[in-house]
C-alpha positions as CSV (number, residue, x, y, z in Angstrom):
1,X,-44.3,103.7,140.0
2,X,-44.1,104.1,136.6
3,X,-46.9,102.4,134.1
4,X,-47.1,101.3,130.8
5,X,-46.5,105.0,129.4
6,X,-44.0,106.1,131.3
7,X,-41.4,102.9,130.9
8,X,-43.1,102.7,126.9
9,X,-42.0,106.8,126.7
10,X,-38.1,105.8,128.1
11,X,-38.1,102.8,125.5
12,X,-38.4,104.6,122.7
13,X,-36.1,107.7,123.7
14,X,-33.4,105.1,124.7
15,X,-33.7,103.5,121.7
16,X,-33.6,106.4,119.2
17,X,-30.1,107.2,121.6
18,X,-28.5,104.1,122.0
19,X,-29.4,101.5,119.8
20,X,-26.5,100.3,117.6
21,X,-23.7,101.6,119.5
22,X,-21.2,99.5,121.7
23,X,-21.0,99.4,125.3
24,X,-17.6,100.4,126.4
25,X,-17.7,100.2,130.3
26,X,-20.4,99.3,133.0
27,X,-20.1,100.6,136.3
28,X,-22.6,99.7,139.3
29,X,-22.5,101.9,142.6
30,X,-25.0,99.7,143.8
31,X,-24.8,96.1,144.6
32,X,-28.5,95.7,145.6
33,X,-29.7,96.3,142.2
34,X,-28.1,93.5,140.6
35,X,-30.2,89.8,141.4
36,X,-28.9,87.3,140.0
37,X,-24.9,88.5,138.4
38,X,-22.2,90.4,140.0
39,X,-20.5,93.2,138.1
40,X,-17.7,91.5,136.7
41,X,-20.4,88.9,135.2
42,X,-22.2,92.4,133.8
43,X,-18.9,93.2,132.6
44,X,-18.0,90.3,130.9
45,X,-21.3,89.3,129.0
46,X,-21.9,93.2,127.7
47,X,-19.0,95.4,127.2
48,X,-18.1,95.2,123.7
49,X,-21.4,94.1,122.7
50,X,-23.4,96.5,120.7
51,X,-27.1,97.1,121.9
52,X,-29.4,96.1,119.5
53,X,-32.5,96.5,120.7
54,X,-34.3,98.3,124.0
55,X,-37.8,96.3,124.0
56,X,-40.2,96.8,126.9
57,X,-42.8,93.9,128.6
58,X,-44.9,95.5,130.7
59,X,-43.1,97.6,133.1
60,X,-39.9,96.2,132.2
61,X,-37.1,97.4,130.3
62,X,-35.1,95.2,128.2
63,X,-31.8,95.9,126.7
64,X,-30.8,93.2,124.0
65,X,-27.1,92.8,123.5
66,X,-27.4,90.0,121.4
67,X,-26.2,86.8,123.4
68,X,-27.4,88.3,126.2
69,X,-30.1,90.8,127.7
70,X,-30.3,93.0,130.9
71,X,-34.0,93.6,132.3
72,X,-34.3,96.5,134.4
73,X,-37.2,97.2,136.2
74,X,-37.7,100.8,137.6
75,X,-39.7,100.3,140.6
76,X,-40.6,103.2,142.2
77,X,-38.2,106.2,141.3
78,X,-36.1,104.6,138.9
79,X,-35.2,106.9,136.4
80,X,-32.4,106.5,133.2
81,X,-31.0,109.6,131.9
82,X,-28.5,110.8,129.1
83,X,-27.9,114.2,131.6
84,X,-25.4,113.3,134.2
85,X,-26.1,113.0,137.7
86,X,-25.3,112.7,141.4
87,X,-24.5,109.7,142.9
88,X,-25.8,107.4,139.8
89,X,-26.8,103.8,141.3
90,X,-25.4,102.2,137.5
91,X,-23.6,104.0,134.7
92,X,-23.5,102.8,131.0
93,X,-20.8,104.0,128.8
94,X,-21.4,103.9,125.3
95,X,-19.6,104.7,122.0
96,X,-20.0,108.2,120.0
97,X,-20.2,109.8,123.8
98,X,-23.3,108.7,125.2
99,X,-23.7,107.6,128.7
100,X,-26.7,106.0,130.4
101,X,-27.1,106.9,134.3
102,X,-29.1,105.7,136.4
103,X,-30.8,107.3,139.6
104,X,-32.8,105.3,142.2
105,X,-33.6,107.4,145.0
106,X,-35.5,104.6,147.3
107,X,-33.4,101.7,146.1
108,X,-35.6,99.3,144.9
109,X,-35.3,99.1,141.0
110,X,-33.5,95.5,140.0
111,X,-32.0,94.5,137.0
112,X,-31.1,90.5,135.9
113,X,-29.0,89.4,133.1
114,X,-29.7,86.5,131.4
115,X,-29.4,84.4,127.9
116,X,-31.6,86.2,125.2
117,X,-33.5,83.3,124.7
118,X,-35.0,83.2,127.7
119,X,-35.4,86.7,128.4
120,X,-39.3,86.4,128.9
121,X,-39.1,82.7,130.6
122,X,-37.4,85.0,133.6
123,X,-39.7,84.8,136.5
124,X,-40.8,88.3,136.9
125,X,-42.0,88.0,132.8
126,X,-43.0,84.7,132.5
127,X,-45.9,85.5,135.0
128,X,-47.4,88.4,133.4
129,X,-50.7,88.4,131.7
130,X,-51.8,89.8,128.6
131,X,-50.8,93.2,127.6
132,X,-52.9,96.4,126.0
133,X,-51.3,96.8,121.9
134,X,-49.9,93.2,122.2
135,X,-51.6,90.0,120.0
136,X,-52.6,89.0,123.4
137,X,-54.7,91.8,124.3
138,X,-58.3,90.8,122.5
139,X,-61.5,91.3,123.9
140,X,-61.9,87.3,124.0
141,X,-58.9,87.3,126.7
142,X,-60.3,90.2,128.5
143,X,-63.4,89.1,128.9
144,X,-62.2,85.4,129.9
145,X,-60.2,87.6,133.0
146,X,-62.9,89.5,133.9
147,X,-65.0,86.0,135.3
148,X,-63.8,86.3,138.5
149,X,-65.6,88.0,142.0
150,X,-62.2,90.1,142.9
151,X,-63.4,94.0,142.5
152,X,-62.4,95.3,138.9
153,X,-60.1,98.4,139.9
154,X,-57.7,95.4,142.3
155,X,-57.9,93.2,138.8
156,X,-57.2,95.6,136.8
157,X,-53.9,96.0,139.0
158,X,-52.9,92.8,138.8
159,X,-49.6,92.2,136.8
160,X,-50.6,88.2,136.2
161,X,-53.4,89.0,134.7
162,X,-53.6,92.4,132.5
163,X,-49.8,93.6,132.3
164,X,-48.5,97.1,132.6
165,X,-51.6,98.9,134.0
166,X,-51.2,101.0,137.5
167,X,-52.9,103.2,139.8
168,X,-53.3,106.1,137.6
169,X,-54.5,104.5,134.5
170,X,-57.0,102.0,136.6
171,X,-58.5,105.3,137.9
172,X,-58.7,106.9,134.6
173,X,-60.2,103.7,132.6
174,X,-62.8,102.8,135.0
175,X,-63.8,106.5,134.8
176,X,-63.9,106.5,131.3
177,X,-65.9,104.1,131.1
178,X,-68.5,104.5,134.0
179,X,-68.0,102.1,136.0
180,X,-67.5,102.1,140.1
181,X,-64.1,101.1,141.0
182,X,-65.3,98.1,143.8
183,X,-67.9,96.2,141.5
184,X,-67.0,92.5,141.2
185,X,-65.1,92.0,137.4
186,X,-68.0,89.6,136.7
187,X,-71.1,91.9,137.3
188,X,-69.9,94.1,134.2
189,X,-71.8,93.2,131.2
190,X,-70.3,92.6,127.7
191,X,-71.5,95.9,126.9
192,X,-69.9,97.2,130.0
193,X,-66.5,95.3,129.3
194,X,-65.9,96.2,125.8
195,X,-66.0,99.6,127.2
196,X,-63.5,99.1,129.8
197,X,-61.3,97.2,127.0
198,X,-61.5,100.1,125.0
199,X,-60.7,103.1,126.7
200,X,-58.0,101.4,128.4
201,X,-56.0,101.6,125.2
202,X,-57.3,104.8,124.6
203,X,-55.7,106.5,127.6
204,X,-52.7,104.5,127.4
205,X,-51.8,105.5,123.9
206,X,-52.7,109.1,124.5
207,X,-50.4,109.0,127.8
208,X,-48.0,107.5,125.3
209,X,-48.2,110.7,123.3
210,X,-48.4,112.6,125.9
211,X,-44.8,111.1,127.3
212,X,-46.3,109.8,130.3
213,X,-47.8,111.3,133.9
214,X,-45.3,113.0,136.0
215,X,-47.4,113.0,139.4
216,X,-44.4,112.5,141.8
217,X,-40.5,111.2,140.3
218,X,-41.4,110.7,136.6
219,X,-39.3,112.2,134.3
220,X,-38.5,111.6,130.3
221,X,-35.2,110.8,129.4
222,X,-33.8,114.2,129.0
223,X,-35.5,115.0,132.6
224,X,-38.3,117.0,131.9
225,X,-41.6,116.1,133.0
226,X,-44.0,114.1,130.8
227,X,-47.6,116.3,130.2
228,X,-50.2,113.2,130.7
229,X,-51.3,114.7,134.2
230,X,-52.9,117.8,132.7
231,X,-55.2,115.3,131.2
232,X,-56.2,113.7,134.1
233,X,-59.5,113.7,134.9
234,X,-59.7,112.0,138.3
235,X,-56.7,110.7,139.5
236,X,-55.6,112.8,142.3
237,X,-58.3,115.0,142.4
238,X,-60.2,114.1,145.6
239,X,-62.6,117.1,146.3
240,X,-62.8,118.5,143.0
241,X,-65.5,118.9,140.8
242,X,-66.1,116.0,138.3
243,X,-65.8,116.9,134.6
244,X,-69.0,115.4,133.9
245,X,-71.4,115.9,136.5
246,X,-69.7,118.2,138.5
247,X,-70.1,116.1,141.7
248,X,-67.2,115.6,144.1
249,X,-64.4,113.4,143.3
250,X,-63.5,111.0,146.2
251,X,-60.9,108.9,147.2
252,X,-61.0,105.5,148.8
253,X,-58.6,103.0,149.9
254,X,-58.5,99.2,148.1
255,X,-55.4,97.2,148.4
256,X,-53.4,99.9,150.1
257,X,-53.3,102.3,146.9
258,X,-55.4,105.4,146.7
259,X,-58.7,104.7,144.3
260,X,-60.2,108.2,142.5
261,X,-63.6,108.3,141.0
262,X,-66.5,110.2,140.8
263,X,-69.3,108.7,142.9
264,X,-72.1,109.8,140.9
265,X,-70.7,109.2,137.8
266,X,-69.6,105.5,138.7
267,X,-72.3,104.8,140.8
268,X,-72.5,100.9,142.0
269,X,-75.6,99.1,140.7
């Protein structure tokens, strides 16, 4: 699914493209995707409208007509392009020749329209925590989160607690910083913690610079792969020597997703 980075990367390219100009026509090839508006309700509240902003919250994008704002969240393989494609799940035309497809392969990216106002009071927003390079994001508020017994990598993952961290970046934070992906958040010490609440901005705005991690479906808007995953320093690289010690990498399972990290390294107390 794509993180922080990746949706952060697609932000910014959309909006260099697309803020300012008018939506003309809306098409949606498939119903599933829309949650809570049918088309012709699409229809009516955007075209005509110009977009004026594309803001992000987490993994979320948001596309500000004015009165009203779609979300879209990608899910697992969503992916918006300027290049058209086959058999687009949603297409945006714009003025000045730009069109926005959309391609979904597994089907599971949704998008909501609601008043502008209450974009963030939507359910899916109004539950996240705080976020890395938002006000929220302080080492006060970390720390507060980090008082609980659940194991730091499966807090870390949490949406309702830190917002717009995934797999990858979990991996690469908590190896960063030293620390063994299954110790309880509240054995870390401060020391420990302002470590982990460092380098997790760190990695995000260099995957940021980067244009994200293709691993698996990523792609940028123009569709070429983003270059974060030549940086990556455990993630995916179970059996491989660490960069550090030159132990082996392993990989374990915790909530279902695939955990990397060096043993040695990130030895538990």
């Amino acid at each position: 699914m794509p993180e922080l980075p990746e949706v952060e990367t697609l932000r910014r390219a959309l909006a260099q493209e697309l803020e300012g100009k008018k939506l003309q026509a809306l098409h949606i090839y498939e119903p599933r995707l829309l949650q809570n508006a049918s088309e012709r309700e699409l229809r009516r509240a955007l075209v005509g409208r110009r977009l004026r902003a594309v803001r992000r919250r987490a993994k979320f994008l948001l596309l500000d007509f004015g009165e009203h704002t779609a979300i879209l969240h990608l899910r697992m393989t969503g992916w918006p392009t300027l290049r058209p494609i086959k058999n687009p799940r949603f297409v945006f035309e714009f003025s000045q020749n730009k069109t926005l497809y959309f391609s979904d392969t597994r089907r599971l990216a949704t998008l909501h329209l609601v008043p502008s106002a209450d974009a963030e009071k939507l359910p899916p927003l109004a539950g996240l925590g705080i976020e890395p390079f938002q006000p929220s994001y302080t080492f006060e508020n970390f720390w507060a989160i980090l008082q609980s017994e659940q194991e730091i990598k499966k807090l870390l993952l949490d949406q309702r607690k830190i917002a717009g961290i995934g797999n990858i970046y979990a991996c690469e934070a908590l190896f960063a910083s030293k620390i063994h992906p299954r110790r309880p958040a509240n054995t870390l010490s401060k020391a420990e913690a302002r470590q982990l609440f460092t380098q997790i901005e760190r990695i995000l705005a260099r995957a940021i610079a980067e244009q994200g991690t293709s691993v698996r479906t990523y792609r940028v808007l123009t569709g070429e792969a983003g270059n974060f995953q030549n940086f990556l320093r455990v993630y995916d690289r179970a059996g491989e020597l660490c960069v550090r010690c030159r132990a082996k990498i392993v990989r374990i399972e915790q909530g279902g997703r695939g955990t990397y990290f060096c043993p040695k390294c990130q030895a538990h107390p």
